[in-house]
OpenMM code with the backbone's topology and positions (N, CA, C; nanometers):
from openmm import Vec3, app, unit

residues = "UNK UNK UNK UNK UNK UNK UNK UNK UNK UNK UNK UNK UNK UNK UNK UNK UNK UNK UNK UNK UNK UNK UNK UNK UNK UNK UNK UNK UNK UNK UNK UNK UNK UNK UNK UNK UNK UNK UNK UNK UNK UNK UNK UNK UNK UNK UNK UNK UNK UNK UNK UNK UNK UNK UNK UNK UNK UNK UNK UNK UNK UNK UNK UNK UNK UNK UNK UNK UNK UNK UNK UNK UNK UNK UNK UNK UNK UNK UNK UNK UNK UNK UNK UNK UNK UNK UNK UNK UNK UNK UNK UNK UNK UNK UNK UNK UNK UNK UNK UNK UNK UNK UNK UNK UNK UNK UNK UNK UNK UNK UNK UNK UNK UNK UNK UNK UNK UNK UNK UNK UNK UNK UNK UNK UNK UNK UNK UNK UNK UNK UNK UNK UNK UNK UNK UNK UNK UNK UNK UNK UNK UNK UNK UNK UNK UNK UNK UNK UNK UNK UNK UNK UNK UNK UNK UNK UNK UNK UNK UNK UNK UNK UNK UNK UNK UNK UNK".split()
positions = [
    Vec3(12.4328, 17.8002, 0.2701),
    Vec3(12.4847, 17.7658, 0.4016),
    Vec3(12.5870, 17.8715, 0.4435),
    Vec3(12.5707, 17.9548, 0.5428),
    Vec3(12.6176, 18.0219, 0.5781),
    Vec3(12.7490, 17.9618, 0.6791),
    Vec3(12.8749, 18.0918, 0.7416),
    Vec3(13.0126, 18.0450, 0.7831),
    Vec3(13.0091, 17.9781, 0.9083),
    Vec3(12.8798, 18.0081, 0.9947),
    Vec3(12.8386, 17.9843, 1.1131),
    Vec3(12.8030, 17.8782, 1.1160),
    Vec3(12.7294, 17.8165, 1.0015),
    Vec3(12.5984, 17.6833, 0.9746),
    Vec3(12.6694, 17.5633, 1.0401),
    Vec3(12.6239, 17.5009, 1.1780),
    Vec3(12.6263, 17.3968, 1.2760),
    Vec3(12.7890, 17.4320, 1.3484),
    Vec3(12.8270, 17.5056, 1.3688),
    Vec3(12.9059, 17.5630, 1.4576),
    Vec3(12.8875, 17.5490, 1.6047),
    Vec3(12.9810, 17.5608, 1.7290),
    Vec3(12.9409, 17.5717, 1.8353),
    Vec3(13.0285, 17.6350, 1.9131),
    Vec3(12.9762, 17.7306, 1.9657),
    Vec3(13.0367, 17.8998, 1.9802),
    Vec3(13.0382, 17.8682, 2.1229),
    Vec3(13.1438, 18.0000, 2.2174),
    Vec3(13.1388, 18.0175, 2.3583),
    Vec3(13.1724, 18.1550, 2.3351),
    Vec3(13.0605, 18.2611, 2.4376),
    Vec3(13.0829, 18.3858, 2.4093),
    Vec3(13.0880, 18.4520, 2.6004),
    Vec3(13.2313, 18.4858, 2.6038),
    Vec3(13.2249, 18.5579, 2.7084),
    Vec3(13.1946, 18.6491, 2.7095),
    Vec3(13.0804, 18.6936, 2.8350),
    Vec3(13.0221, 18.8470, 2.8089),
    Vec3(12.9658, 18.8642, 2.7456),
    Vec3(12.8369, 18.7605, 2.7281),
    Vec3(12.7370, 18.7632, 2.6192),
    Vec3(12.6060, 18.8303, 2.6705),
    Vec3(12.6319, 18.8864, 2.7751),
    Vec3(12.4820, 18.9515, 2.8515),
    Vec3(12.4623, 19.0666, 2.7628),
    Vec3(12.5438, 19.1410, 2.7469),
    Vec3(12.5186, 19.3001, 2.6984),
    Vec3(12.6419, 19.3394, 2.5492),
    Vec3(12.6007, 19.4521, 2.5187),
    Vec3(12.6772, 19.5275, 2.4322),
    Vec3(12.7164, 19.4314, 2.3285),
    Vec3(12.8839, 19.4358, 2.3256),
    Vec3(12.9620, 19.3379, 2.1974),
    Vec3(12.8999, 19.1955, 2.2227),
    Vec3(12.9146, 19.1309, 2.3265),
    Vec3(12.8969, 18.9754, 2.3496),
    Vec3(12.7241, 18.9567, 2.2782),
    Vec3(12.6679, 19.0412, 2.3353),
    Vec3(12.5174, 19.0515, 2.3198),
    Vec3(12.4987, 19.0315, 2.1654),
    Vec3(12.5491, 19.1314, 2.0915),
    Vec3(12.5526, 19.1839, 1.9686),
    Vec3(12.6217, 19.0494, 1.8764),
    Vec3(12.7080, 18.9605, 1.9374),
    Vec3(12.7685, 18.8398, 1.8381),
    Vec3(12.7321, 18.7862, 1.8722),
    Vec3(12.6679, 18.7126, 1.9773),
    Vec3(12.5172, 18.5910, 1.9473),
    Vec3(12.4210, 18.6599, 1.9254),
    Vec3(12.3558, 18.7642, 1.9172),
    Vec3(12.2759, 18.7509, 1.7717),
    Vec3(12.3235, 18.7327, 1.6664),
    Vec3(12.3934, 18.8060, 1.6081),
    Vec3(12.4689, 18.7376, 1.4631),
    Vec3(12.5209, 18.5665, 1.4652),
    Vec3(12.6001, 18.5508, 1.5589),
    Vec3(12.6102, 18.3693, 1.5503),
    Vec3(12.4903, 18.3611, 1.5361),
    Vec3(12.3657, 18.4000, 1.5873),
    Vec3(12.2510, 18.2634, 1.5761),
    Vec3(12.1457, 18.2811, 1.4339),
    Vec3(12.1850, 18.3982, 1.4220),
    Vec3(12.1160, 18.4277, 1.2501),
    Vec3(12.2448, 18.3531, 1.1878),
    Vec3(12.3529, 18.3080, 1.1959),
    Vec3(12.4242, 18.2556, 1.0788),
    Vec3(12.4977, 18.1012, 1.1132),
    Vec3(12.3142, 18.0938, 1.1572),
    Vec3(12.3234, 17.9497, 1.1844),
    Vec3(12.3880, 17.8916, 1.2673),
    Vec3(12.4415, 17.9097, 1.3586),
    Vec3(12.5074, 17.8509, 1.4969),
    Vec3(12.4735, 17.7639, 1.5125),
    Vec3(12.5116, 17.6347, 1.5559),
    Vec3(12.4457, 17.5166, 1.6492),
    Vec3(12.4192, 17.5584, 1.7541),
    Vec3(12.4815, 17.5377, 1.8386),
    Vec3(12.5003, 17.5671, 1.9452),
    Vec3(12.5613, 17.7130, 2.0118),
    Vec3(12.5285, 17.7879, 2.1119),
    Vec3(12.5769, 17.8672, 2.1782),
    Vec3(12.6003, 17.9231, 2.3085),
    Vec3(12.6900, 17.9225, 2.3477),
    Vec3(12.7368, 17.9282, 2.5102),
    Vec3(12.7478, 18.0666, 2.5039),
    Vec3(12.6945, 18.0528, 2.6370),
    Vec3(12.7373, 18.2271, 2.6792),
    Vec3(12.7131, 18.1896, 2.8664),
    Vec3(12.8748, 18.3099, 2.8650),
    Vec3(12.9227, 18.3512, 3.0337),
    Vec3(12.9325, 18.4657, 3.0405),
    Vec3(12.8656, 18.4549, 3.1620),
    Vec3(12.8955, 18.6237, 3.2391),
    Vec3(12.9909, 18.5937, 3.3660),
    Vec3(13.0662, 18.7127, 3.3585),
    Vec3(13.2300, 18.6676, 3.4817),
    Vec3(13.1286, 18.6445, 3.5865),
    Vec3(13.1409, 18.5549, 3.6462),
    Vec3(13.1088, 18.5741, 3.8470),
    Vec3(12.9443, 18.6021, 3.8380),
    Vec3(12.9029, 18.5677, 3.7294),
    Vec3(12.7393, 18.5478, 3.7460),
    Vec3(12.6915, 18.6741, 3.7552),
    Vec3(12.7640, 18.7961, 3.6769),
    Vec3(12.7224, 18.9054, 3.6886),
    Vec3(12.6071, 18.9678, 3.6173),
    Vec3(12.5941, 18.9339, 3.5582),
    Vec3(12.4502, 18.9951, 3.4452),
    Vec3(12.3627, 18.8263, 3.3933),
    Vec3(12.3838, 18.7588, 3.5255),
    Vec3(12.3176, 18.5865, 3.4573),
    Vec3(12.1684, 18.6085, 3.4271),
    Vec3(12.0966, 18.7193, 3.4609),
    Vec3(11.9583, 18.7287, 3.3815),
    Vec3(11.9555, 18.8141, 3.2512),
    Vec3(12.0676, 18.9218, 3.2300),
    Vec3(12.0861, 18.9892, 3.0949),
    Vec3(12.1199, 18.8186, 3.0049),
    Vec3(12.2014, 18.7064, 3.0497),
    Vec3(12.2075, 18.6234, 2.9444),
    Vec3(12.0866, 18.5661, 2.8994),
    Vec3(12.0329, 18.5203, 2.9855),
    Vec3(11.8625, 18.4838, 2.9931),
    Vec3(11.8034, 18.5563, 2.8907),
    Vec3(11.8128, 18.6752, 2.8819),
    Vec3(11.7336, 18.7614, 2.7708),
    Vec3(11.7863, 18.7539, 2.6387),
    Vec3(11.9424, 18.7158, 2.6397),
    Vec3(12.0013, 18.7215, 2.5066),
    Vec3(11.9984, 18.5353, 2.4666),
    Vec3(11.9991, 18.4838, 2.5736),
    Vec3(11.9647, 18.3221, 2.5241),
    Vec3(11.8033, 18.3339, 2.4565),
    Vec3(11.6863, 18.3736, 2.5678),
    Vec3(11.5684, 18.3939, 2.4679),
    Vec3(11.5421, 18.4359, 2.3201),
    Vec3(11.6250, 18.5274, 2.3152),
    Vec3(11.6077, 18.5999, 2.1491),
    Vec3(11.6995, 18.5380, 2.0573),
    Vec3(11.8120, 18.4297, 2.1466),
    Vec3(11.8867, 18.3207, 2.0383),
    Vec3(11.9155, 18.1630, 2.1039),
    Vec3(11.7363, 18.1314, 2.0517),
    Vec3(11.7156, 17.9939, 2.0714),
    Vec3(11.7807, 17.8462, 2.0973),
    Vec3(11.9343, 17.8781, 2.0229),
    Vec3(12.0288, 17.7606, 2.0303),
    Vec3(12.1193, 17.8182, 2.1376),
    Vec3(12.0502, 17.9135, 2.1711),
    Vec3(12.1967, 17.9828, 2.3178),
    Vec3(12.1688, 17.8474, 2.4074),
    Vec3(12.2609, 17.7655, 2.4651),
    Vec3(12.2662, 17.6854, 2.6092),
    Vec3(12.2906, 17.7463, 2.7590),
    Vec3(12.3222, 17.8780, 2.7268),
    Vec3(12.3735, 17.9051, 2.8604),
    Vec3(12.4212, 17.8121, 2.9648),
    Vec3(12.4873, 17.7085, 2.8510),
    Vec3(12.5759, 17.6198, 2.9401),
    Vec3(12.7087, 17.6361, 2.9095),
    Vec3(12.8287, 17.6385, 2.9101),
    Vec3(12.9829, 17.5630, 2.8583),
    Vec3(13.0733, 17.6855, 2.9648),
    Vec3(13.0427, 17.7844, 3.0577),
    Vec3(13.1446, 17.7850, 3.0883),
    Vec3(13.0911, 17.8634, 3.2107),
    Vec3(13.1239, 17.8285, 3.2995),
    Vec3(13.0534, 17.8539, 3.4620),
    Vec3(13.1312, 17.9667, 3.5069),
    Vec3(13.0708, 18.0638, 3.6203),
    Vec3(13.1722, 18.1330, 3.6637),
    Vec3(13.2823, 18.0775, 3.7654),
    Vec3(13.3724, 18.1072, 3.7815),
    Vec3(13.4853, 18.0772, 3.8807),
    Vec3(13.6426, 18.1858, 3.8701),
    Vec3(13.5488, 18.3105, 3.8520),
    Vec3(13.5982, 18.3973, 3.7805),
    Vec3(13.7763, 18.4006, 3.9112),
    Vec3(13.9088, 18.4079, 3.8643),
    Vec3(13.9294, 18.4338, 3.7326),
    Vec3(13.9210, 18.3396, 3.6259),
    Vec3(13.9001, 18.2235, 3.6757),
    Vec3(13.9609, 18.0566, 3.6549),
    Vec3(13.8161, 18.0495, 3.5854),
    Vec3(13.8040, 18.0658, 3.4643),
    Vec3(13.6325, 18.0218, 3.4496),
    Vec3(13.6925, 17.8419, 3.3934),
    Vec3(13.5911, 17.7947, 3.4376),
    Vec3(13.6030, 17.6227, 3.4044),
    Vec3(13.4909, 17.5518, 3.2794),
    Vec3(13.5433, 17.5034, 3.1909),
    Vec3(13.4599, 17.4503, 3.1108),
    Vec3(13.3110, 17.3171, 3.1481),
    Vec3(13.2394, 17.3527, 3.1363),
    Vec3(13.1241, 17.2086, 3.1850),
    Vec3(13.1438, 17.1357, 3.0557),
    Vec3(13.0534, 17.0387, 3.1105),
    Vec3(13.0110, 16.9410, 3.0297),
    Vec3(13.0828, 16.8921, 2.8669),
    Vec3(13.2083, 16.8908, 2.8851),
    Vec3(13.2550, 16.8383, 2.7732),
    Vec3(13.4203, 16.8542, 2.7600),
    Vec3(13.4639, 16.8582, 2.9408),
    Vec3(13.6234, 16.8188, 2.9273),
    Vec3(13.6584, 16.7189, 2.9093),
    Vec3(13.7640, 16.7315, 2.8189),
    Vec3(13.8212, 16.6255, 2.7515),
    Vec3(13.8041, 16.5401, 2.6559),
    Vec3(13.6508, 16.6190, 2.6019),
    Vec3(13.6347, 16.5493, 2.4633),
    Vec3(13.6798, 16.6742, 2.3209),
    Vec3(13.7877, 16.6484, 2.2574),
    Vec3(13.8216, 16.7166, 2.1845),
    Vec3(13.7606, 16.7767, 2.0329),
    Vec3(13.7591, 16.8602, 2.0426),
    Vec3(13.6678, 16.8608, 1.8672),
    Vec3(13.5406, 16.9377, 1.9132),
    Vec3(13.4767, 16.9693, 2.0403),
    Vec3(13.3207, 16.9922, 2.0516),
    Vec3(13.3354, 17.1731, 2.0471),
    Vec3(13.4368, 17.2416, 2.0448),
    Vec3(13.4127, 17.3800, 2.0472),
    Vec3(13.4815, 17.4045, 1.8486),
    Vec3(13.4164, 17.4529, 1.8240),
    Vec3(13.3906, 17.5517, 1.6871),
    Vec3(13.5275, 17.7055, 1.6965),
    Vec3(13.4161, 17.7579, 1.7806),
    Vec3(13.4607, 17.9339, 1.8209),
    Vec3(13.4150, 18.0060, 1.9720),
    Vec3(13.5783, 18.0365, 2.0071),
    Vec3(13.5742, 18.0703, 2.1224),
    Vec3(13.5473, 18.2587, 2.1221),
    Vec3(13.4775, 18.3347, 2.1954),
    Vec3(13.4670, 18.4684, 2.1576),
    Vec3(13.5062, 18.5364, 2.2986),
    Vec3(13.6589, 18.5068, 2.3535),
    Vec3(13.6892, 18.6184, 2.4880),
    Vec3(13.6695, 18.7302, 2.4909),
    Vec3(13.5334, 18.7163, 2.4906),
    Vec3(13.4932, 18.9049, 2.5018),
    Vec3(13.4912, 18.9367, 2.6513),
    Vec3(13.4447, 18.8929, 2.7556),
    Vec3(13.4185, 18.9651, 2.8792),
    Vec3(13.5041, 19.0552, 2.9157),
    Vec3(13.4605, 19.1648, 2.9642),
    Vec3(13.5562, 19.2947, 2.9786),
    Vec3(13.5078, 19.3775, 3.1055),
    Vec3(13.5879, 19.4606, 3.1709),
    Vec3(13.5348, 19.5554, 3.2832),
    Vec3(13.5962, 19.6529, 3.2855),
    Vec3(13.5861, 19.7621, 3.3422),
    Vec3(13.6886, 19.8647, 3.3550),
    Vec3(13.5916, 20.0025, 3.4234),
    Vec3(13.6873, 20.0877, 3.4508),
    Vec3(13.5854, 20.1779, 3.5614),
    Vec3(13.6520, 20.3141, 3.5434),
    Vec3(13.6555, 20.4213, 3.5501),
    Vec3(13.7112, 20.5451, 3.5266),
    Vec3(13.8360, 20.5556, 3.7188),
    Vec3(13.9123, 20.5571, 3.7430),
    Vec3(13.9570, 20.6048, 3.8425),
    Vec3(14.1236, 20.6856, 3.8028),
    Vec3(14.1100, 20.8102, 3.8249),
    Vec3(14.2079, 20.8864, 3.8507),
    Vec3(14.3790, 20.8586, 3.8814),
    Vec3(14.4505, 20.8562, 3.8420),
    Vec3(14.6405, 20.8056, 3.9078),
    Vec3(14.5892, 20.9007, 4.0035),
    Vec3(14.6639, 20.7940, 4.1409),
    Vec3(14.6444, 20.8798, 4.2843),
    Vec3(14.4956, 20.8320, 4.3479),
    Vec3(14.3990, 20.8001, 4.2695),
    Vec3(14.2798, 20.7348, 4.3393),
    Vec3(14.2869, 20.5721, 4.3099),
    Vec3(14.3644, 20.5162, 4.2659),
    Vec3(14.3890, 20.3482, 4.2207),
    Vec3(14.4134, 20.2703, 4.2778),
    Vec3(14.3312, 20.1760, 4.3594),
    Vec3(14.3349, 20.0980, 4.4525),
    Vec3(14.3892, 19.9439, 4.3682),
    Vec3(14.4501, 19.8520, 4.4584),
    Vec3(14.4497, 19.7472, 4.4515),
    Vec3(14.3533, 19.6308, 4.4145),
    Vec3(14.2664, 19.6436, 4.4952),
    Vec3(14.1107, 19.6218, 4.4617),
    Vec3(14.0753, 19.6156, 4.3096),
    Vec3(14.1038, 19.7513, 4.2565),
    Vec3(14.0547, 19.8442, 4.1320),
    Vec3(14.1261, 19.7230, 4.0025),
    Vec3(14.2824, 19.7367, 4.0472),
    Vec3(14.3497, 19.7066, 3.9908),
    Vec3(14.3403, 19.5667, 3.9698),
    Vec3(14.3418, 19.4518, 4.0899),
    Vec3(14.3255, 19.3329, 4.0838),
    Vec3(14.2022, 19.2871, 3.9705),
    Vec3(14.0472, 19.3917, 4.0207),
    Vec3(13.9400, 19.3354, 3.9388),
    Vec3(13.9269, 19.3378, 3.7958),
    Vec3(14.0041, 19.4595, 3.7263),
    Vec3(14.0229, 19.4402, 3.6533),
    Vec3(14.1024, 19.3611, 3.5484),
    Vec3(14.2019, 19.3140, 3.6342),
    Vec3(14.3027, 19.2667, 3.5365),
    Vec3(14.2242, 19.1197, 3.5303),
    Vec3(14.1995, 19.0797, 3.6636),
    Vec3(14.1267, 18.9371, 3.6478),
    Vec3(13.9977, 18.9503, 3.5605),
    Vec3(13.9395, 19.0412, 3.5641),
    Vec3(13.8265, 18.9786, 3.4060),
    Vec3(13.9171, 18.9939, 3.2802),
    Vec3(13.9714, 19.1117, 3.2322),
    Vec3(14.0346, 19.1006, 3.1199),
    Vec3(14.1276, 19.0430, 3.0867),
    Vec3(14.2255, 19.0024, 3.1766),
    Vec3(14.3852, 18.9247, 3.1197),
    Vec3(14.3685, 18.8340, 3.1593),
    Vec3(14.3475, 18.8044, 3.3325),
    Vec3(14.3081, 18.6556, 3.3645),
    Vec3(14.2082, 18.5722, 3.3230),
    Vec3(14.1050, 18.6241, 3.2997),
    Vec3(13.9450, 18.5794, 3.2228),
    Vec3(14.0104, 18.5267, 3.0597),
    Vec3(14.0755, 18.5714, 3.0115),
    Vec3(14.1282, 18.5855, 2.8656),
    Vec3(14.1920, 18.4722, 2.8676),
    Vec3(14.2713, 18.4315, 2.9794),
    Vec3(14.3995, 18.3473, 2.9621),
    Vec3(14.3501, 18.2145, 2.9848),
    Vec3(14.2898, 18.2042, 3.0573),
    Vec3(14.2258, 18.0712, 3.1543),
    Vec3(14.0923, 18.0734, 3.0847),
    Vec3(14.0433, 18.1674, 2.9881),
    Vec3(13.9149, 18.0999, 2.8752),
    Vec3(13.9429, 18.0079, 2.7772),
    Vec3(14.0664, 18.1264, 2.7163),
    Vec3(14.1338, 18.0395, 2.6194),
    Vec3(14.2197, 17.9416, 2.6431),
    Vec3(14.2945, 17.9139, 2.7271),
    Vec3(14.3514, 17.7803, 2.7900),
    Vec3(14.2390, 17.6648, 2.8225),
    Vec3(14.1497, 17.6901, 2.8710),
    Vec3(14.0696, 17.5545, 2.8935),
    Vec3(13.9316, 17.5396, 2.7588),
    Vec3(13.9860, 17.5846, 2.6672),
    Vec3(13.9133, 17.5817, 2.5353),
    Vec3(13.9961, 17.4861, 2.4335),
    Vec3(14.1092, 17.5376, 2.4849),
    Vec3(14.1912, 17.4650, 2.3924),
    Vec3(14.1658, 17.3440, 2.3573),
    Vec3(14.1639, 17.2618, 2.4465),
    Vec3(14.1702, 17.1181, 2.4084),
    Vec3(14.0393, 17.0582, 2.3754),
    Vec3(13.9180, 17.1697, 2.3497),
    Vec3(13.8194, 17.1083, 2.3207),
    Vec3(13.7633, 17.2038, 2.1438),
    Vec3(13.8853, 17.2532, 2.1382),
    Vec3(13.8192, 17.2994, 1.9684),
    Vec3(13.8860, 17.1928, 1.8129),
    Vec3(13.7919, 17.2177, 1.7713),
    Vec3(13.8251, 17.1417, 1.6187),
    Vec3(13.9197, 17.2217, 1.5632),
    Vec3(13.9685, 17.1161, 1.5046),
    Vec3(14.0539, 17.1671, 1.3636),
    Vec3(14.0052, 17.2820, 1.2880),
    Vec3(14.0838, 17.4129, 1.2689),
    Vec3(14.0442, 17.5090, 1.1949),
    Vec3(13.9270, 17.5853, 1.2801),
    Vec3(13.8957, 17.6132, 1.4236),
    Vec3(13.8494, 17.6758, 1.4884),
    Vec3(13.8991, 17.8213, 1.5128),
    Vec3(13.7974, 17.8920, 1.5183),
    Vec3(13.8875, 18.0374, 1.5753),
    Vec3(13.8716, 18.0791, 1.7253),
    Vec3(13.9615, 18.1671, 1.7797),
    Vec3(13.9595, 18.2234, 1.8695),
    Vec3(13.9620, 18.3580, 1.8753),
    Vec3(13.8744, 18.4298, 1.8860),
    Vec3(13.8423, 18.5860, 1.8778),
    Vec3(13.8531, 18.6445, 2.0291),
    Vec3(13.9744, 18.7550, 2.0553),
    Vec3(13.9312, 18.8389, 2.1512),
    Vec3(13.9366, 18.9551, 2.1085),
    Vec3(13.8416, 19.0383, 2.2501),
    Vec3(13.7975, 19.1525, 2.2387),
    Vec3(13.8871, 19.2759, 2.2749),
    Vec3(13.9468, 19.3666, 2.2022),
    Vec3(14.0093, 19.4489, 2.2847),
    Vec3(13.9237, 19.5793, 2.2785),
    Vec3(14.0227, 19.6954, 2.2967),
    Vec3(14.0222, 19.8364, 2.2834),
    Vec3(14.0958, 19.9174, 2.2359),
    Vec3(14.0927, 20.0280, 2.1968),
    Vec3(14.1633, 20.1277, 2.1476),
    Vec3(14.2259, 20.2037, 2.2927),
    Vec3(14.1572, 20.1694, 2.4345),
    Vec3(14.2517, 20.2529, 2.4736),
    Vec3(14.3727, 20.1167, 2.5140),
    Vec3(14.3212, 20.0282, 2.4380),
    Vec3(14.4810, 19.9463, 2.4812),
    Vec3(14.5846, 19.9966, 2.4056),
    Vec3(14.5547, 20.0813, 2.3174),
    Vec3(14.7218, 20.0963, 2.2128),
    Vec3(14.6911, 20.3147, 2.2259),
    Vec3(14.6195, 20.3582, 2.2428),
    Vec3(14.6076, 20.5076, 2.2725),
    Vec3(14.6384, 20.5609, 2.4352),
    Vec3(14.5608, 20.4572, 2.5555),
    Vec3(14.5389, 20.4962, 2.6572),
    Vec3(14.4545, 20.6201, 2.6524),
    Vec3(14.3253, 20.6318, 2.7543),
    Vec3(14.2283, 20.7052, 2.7948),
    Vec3(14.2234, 20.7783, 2.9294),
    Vec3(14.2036, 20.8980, 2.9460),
    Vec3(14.2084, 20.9498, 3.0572),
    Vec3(14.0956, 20.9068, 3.1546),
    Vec3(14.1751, 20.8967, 3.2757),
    Vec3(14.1360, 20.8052, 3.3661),
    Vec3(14.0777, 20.6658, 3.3771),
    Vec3(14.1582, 20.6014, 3.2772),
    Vec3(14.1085, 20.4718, 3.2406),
    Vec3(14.2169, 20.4274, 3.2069),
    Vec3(14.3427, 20.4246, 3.2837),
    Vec3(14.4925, 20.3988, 3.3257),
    Vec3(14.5222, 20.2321, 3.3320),
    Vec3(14.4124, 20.1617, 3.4497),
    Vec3(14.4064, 20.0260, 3.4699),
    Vec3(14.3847, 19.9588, 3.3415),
    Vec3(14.2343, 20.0059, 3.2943),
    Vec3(14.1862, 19.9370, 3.1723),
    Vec3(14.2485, 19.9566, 3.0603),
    Vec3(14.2841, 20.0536, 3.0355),
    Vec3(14.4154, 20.0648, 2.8932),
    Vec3(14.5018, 19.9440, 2.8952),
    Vec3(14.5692, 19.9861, 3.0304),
    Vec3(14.7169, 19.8610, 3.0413),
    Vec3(14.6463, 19.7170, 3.0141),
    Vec3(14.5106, 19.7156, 3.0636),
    Vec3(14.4526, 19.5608, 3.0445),
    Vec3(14.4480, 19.5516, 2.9532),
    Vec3(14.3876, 19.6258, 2.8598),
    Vec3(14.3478, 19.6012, 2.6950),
    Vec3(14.5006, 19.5670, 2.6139),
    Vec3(14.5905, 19.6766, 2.6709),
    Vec3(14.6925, 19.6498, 2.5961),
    Vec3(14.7693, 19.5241, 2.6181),
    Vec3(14.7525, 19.4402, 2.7479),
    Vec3(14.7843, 19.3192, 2.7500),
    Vec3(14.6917, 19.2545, 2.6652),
    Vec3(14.5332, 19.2318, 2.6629),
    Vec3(14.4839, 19.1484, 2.5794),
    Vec3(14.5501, 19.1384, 2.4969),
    Vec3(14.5984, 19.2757, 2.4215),
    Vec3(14.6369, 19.3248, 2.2750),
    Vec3(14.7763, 19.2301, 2.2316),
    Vec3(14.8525, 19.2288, 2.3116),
    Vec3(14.9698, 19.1237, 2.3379),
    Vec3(14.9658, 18.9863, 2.3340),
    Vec3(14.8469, 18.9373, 2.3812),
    Vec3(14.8270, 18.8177, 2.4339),
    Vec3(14.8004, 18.7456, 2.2852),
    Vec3(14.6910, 18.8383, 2.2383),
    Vec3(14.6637, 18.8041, 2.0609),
    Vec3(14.8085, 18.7549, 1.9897),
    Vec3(14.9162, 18.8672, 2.0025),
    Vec3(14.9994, 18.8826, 1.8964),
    Vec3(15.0981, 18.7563, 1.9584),
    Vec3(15.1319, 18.7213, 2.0996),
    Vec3(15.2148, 18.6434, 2.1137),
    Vec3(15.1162, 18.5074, 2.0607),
    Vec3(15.0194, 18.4820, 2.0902),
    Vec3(14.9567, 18.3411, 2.0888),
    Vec3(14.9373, 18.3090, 1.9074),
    Vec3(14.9053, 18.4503, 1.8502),
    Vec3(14.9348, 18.3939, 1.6913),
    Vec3(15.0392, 18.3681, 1.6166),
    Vec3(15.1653, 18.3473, 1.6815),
    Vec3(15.3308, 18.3203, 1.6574),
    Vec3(15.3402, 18.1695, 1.7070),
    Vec3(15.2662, 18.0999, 1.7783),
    Vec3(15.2402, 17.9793, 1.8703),
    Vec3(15.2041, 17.8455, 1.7992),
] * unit.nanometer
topology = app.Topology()
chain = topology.addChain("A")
for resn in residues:
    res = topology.addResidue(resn, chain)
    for name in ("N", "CA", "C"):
        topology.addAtom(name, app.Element.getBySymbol(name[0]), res)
């Protein structure tokens, strides 16, 4: 019996890349269940493809309402989430001096706001001894040229970890 065996996972940003890549592994290591969101319904047929190739995917537990994503079908019953996986992420190359508001707002709301308000409305529905995994980056603690916005985001995720595991 593997660490996964009857577990029930929520994976933000499970359409592509990292998210993609840990429900397959949740569902080879036995997952019960598996949720997967894309922010704002952005890649909702890339999930489709990654729910097909992992049979216990529901592509149900957490709707877009990006930044505010909202939990379905099971507020307020405590104990039904396992492992939460705040992966959803965005970020875009723009120049200091080309950095719009816009730029700035969208990003921070998938990565810090998406992060905060996943894991806040998870809370009250995970078991005892559940984990919560988020996703960062290296340019959150290096910073990347022209990737100014998304650094500072990552490096808040990066924060968000260290204050919430003192909690």
């Amino acid at each position: 019996m593997g660490k996964l065996e009857g577990k029930v996972a929520v994976i933000t940003g499970g359409a592509t890349g990292i998210g993609r890549a840990a429900a397959k592994t949740f569902h080879r290591g036995g997952c019960l269940r598996l949720h997967l969101w894309s922010p704002a319904g952005r890649a909702r047929c890339r999930c489709g493809r990654t729910r097909a190739q992992c049979p216990c995917g529901e592509g149900l537990g957490l709707r877009s309402g990006r930044p505010r994503p909202t939990l379905c079908g099971g507020e307020g019953r405590a104990g039904t989430l396992d492992i939460v996986f705040a992966n959803a992420g965005a970020g875009s190359p723009l120049p200091l001096g080309k950095i719009t508001a816009e730029h700035i707002d969208e990003t921070f709301d998938t990565n810090v706001k998406g992060t905060i308000f996943t894991v806040q409305k998870a809370l009250p529905l995970m078991g005892k001894g559940g984990s919560i995994i988020l996703t960062g980056s290296s340019a959150g603690t290096t910073g990347a040229p022209t990737m100014s916005v998304y650094s500072a985001s990552k490096a808040a995720v990066r924060n968000l970890a260290r204050t919430w595991r003192r909690t």
